[in-house]
C-alpha positions in Angstrom: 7.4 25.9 5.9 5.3 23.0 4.4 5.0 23.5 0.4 1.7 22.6 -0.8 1.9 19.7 -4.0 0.8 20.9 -7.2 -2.7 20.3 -8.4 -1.9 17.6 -10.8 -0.2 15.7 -7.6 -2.7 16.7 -5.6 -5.5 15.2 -8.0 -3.0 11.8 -8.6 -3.0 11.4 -4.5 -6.8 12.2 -4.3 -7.5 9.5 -6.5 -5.0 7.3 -5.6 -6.6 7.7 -1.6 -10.0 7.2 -3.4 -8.5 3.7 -4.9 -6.6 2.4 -1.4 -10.0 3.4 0.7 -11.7 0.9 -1.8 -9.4 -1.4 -2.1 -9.4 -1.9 1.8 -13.3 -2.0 2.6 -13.4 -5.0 -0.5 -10.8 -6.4 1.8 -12.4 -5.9 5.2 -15.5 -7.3 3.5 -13.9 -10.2 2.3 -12.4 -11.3 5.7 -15.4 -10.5 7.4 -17.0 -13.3 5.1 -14.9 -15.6 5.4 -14.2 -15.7 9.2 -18.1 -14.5 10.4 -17.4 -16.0 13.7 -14.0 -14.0 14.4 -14.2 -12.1 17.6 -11.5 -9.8 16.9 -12.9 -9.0 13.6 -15.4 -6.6 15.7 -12.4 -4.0 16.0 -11.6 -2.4 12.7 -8.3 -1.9 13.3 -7.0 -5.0 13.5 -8.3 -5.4 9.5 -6.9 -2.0 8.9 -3.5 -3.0 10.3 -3.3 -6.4 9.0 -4.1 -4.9 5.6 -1.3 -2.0 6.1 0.9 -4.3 7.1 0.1 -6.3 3.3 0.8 -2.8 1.6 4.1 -1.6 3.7 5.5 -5.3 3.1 4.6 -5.2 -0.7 6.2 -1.6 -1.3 9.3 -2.7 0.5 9.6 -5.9 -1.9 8.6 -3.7 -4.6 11.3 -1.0 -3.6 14.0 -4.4 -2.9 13.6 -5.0 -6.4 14.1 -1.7 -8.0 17.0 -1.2 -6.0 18.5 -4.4 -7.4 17.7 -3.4 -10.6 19.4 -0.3 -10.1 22.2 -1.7 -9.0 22.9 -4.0 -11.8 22.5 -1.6 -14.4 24.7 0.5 -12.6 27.4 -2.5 -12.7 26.8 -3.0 -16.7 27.5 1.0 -17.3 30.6 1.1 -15.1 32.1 -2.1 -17.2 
């Protein structure tokens, strides 16, 4: 059975969607400006994906990082 998020989540991914959809159509524009001419910038999906791919490589570093973090100050407590 599939619980349902709390409104206050709900809102926080609503508007967090809102941001990422705008986020990526300033980014679609942008490579669509710079590279006019780009024959494979007539499918959408390859922006889409190329962009995806930008976000899932940045939480990864992002979550790398935390994890490190983590780690140390896990290290200092156990001294």
């Amino acid at each position: 059975m599939k619980q349902q998020a709390s409104p206050e989540v709900a809102k926080q991914q609503d508007a967090r969607s809102q941001e990422l959809i705008e986020e990526f159509n300033v980014y679609r524009d942008e490579i669509i400006a710079e590279n006019p001419d780009d024959p494979k910038l007539s499918n959408p999906r390859i922006i889409f994906e190329s962009w995806a791919l930008q976000k899932i490589a940045g939480l990864q570093c992002a979550l790398q990082d935390l994890a490190k973090e983590v780690h140390k100050k896990g290290k200092r407590k156990s001294r």
